[in-house]
C-alpha positions as CSV (number, residue, x, y, z in Angstrom):
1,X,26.4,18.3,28.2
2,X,27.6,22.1,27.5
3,X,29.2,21.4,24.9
4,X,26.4,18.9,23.3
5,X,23.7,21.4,23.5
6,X,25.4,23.8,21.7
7,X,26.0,21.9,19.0
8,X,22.4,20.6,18.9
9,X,21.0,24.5,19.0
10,X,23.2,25.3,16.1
11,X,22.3,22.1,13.8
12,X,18.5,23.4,14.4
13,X,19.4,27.2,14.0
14,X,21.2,25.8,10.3
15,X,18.6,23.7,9.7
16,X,15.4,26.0,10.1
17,X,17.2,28.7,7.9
18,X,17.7,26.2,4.9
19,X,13.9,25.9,5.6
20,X,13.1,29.0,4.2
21,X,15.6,29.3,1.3
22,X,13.8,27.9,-1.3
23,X,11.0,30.5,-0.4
24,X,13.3,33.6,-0.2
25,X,15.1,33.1,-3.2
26,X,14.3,35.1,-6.2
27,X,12.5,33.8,-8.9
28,X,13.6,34.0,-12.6
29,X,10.0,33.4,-14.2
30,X,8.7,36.4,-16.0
31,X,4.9,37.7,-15.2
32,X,3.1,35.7,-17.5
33,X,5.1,32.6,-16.8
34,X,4.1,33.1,-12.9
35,X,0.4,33.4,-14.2
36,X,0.5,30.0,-16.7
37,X,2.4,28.3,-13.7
38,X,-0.8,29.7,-11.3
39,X,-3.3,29.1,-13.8
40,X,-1.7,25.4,-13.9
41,X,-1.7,24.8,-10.2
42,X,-5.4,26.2,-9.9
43,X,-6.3,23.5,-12.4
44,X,-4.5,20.7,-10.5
45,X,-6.3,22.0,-6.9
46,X,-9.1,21.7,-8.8
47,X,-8.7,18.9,-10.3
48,X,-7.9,16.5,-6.6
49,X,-10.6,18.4,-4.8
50,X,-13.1,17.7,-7.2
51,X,-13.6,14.0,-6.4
52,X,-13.6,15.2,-2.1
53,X,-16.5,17.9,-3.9
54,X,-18.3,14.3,-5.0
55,X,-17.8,12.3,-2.5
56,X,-19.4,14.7,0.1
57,X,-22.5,15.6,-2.0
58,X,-22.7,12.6,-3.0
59,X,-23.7,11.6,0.7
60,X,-26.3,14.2,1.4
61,X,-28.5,13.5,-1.8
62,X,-31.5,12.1,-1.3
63,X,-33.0,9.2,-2.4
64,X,-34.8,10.5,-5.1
65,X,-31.4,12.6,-6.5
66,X,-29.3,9.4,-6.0
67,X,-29.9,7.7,-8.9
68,X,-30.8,10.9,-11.2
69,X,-29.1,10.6,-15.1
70,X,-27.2,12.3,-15.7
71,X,-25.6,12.3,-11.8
72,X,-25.4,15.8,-10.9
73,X,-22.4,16.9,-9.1
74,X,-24.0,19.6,-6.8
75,X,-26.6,18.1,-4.1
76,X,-29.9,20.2,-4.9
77,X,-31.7,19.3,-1.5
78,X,-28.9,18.6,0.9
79,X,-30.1,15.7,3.8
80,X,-28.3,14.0,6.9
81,X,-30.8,10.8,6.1
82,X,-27.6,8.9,5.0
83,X,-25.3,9.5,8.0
84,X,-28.8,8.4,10.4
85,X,-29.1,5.4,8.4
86,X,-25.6,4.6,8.8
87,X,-25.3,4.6,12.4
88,X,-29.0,3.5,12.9
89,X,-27.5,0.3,10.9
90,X,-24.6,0.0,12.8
91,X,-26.6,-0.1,16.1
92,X,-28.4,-3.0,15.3
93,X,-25.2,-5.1,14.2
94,X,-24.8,-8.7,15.7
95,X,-21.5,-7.6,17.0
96,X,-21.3,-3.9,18.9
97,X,-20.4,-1.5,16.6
98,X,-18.3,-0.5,20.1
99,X,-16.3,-3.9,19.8
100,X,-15.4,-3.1,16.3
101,X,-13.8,0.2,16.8
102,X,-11.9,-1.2,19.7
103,X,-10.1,-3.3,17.4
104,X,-9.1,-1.3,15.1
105,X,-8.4,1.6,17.6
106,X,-6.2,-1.4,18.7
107,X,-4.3,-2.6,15.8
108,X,-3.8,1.5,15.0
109,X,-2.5,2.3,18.1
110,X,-0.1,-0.8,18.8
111,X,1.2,-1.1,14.9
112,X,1.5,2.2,14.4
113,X,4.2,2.8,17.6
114,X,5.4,-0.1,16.7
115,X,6.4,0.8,13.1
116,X,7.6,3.7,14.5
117,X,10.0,2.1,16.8
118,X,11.4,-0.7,15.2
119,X,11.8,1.5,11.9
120,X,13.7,4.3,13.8
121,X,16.1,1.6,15.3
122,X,16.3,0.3,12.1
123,X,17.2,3.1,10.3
124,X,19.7,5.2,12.3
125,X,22.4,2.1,12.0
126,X,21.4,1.9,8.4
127,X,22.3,5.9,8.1
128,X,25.2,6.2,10.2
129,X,27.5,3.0,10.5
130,X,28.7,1.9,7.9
131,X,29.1,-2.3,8.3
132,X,29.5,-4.7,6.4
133,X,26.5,-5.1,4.1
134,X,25.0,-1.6,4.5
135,X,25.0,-0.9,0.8
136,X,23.1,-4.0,0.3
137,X,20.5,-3.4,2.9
138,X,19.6,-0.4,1.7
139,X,19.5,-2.0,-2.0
140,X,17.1,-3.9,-0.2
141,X,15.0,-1.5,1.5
142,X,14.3,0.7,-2.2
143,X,13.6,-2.4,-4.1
144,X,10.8,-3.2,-1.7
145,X,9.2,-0.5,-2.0
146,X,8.3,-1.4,-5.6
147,X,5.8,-4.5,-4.7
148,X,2.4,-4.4,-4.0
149,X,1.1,-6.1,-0.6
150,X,-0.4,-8.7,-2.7
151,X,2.5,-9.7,-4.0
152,X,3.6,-11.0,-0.3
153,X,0.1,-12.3,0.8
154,X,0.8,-15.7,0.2
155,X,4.1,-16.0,2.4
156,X,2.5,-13.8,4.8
157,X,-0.6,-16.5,5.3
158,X,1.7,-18.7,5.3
159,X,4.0,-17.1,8.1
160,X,1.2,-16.4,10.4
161,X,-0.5,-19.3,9.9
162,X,2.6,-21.4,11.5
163,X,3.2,-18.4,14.6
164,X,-0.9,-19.3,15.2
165,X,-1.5,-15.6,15.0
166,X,-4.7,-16.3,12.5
167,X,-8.0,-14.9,13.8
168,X,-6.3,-12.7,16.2
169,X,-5.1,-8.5,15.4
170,X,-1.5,-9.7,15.6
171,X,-1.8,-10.9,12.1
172,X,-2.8,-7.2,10.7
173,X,-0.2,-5.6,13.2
174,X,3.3,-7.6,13.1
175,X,3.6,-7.4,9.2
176,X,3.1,-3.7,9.5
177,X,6.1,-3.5,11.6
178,X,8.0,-4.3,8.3
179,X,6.7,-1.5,6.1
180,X,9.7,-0.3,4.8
181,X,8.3,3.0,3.2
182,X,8.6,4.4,6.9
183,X,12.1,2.7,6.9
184,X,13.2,4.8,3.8
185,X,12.3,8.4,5.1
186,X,13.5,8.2,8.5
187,X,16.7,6.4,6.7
188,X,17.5,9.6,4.7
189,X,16.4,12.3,7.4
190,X,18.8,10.7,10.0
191,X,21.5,11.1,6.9
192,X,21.1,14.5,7.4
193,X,22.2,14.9,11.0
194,X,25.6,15.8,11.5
195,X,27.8,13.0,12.8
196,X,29.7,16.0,15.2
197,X,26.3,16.0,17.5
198,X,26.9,12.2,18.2
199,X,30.5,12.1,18.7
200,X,29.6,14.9,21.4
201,X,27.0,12.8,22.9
202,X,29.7,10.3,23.1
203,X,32.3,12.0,24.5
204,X,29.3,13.6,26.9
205,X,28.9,9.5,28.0
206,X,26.0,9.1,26.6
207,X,25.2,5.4,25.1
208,X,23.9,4.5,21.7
209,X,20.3,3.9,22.7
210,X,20.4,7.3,24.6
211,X,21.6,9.0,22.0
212,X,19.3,7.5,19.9
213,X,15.8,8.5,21.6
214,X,17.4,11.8,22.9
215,X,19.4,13.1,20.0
216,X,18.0,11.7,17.0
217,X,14.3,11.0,17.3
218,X,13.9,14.9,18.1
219,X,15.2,15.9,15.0
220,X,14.0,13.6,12.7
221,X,10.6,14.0,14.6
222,X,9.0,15.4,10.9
223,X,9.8,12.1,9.3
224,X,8.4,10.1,12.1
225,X,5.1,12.1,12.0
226,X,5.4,11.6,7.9
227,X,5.5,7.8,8.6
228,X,3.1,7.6,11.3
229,X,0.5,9.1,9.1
230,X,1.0,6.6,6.3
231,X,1.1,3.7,9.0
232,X,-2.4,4.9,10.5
233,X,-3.8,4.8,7.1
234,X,-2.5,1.6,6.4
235,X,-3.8,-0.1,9.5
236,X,-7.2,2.5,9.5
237,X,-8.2,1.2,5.7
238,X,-7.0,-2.7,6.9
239,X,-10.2,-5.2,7.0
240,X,-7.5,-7.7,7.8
241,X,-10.5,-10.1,6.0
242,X,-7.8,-12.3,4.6
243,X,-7.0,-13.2,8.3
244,X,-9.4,-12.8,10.8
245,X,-12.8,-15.0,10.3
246,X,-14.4,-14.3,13.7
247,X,-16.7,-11.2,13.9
248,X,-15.9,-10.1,17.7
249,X,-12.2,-9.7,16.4
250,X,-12.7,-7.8,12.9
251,X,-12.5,-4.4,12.8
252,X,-14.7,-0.9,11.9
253,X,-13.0,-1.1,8.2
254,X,-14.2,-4.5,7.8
255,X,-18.3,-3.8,9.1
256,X,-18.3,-0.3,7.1
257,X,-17.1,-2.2,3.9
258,X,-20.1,-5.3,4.6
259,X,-22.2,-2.0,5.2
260,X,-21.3,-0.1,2.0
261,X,-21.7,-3.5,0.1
262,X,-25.2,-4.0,1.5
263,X,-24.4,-7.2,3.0
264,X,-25.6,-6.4,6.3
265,X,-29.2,-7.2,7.0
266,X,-31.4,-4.0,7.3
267,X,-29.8,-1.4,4.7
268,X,-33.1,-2.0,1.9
269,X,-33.1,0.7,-0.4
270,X,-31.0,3.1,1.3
271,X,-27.9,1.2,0.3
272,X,-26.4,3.6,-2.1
273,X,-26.7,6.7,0.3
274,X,-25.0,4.6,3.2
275,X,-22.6,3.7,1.1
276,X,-22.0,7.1,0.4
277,X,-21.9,8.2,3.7
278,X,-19.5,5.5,5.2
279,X,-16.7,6.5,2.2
280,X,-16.9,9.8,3.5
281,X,-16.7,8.8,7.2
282,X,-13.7,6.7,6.5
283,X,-12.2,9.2,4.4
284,X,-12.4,11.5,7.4
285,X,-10.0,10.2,10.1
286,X,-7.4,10.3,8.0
287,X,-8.0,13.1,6.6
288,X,-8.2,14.9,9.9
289,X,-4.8,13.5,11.0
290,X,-2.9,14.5,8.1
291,X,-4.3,18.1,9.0
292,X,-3.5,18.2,12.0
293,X,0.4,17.2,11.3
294,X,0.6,18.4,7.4
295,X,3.5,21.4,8.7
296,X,5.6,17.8,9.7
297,X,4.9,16.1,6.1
298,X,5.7,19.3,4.1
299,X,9.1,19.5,5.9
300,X,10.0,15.9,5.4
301,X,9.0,16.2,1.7
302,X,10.7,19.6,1.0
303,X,14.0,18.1,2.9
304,X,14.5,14.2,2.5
305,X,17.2,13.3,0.8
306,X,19.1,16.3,1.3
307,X,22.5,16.4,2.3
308,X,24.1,18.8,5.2
């Protein structure tokens, strides 16, 4: 095992130096092409932010700024009304708000480590045996990422429909075990690992599934945070409408979109500023997430693909 941690401790050492290469090197821009390229990247901030700008004021305005014309971008008299209404709403909801945010703490939890695993295992053959096939599985795997979910809703109705998963979280969470964007990045960061750290883990004695969980998931841990966050949002945004019809079993994204809609009894007039306020509250969990693992998703980006 000498002999494999070595090896390990120098892949990182090599690994978290090429991090910072691209930031060392010397750049061949003159002053005034630094400031363009500045002035450029200030306009695009500016230019992603500003809807986040919106959305927020957007759901603090009052009624009597809500439906002003022109809109006006800045709240003037800034109000928490919309966020009260909003959960006042909610409390008084046929079906606990509680239940709702079980389920889709459920279906986030379970289909997220789920992707994760079955996309890992999936991927390390894919990256480092070659088999008959291989070629053509990965053809597979990039071509899939170019259709739309509603492209495959049909077949997937159909599919769950004869497992008798319909009106139940399965049928959200086992076709999100198939994603196959996760599938694609942990694919390419595992082609970066040497194939010298597994043939020591072999000779070591260790077995493929123990190399696996103890050699490669730690260093393609960026990727699998990268993918995780994707997941979440998948299964976070997912009113899963198309297949659940009961109301115990359907999820916070499905009662915050009926809410936002005004098709729950007991919004009136304050419809607009809930549905202001619940685009922001969705928007936030993700949001908060990605912040917390962003240092994982930049060094997947700045990396994938890469060869050693």
């Amino acid at each position: 095992m000498e002999t494999l941690k070595r090896l390990y401790q120098t892949y990182r050492n090599k690994k978290k130096s090429k991090d910072f290469t691209p930031f060392v090197k010397k750049s061949k821009r003159s002053f005034w092409g630094n400031v363009i390229l500045g002035l450029f990247l200030l306009l695009m901030a500016i230019t992603f932010f500003f809807p986040v700008v919106y959305m927020l004021s957007q759901s603090m305005k009052p009624m009597n700024e809500m439906f002003v014309f022109p809109p006006r971008i800045i709240v003037q008299n800034p109000t928490l009304n919309n966020y009260r209404d909003f959960f006042n709403v909610l409390a008084n909801t046929v079906v606990p708000v509680t239940r709702s945010l079980f389920n889709s703490l459920f279906v986030v939890v379970v289909g997220s480590i789920g992707h994760i695993v079955i996309a890992s295992l999936c991927a390390y053959p894919l990256a480092k045996y070659k088999f008959p096939g291989v070629g053509f599985f990965n053809q597979i795997i990039v071509y899939s990422l170019m259709f739309n979910a509603s492209v495959t809703m049909i077949p997937n109705f159909l599919t769950i429909a004869g497992l008798g998963w319909l009106d139940t979280q399965w049928a959200i969470i086992i076709p999100g075990f198939a994603s196959t964007l996760g599938l694609y990045l942990m694919k390419n960061f595992m082609e970066q690992i040497p194939d010298s750290l597994m043939e020591a883990a072999q000779i070591d004695g260790a077995g493929y599934v123990r190399i696996h969980f103890t050699i490669v998931m730690p260093v393609v841990k960026p990727a699998l945070v990268t993918a995780f966050i994707l997941v979440f949002q998948s299964f976070w945004t997912n009113t899963g409408d198309k297949f659940i019809y009961t109301e115990a079993q359907k999820g916070f994204a499905y009662v915050v979109g009926q809410l936002a809609n005004g098709k729950i009894s007991g919004v009136g007039a304050s419809y607009a500023g809930i549905s202001a306020a619940s685009a922001v509250i969705m928007f936030a969990v993700p949001l908060v997430v990605f912040l917390i693992m962003q240092n994982n998703v930049v060094s997947t980006m700045a990396t994938s693909g890469m060869k050693e």
